[in-house]
N, C-alpha and C positions, 0 to 999 in steps of 0.2 A: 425503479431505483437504479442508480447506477452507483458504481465507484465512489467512496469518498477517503480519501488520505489527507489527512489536514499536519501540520508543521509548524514549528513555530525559528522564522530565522530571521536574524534581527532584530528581535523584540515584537514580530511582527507575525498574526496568524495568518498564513497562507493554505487554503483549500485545492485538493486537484482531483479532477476525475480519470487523468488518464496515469497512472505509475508511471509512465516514462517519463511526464512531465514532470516531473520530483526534481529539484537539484540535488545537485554529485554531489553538495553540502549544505547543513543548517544545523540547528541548533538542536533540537528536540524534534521527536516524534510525541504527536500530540491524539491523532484517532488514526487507525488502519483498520476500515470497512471495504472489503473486497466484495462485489457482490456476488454472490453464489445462487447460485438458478436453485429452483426446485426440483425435487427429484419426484423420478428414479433419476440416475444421470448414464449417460451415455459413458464409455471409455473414456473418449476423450477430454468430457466434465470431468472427471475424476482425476485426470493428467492434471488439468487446470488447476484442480482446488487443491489439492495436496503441492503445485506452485508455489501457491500463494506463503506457505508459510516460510520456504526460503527466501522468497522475495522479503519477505518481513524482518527475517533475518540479516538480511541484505542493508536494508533500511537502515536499521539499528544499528550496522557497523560504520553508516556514514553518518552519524550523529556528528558532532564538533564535542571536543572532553572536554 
């Protein structure tokens, strides 16, 4: 399973797997599935998944009002 962030801009669902490919703008945040390995996790997993929620937050603030 990889990554899925789905969007909705322009009336229109847009799916991505990679978060950077997200535009700087759109309408709604529609799904935010980050994939998260199984554990135990390494340090650096850990750095990673605790990421994710600011990136999510991130997201959010480039919604369109």
């Amino acid at each position: 399973m990889s990554h899925k962030f789905t969007i909705l801009k322009d009336g229109k669902k847009k799916t991505y797997s990679k978060y950077e490919d997200i535009p700087l703008s759109f309408d709604n945040v529609i799904a935010f599935c980050p994939k998260i390995p199984n554990g135990p996790h390494t340090d650096e997993q850990h750095e990673e998944i605790h990421a994710w929620e600011h990136r999510f937050k991130e997201l959010l603030a480039r919604e369109k009002m």
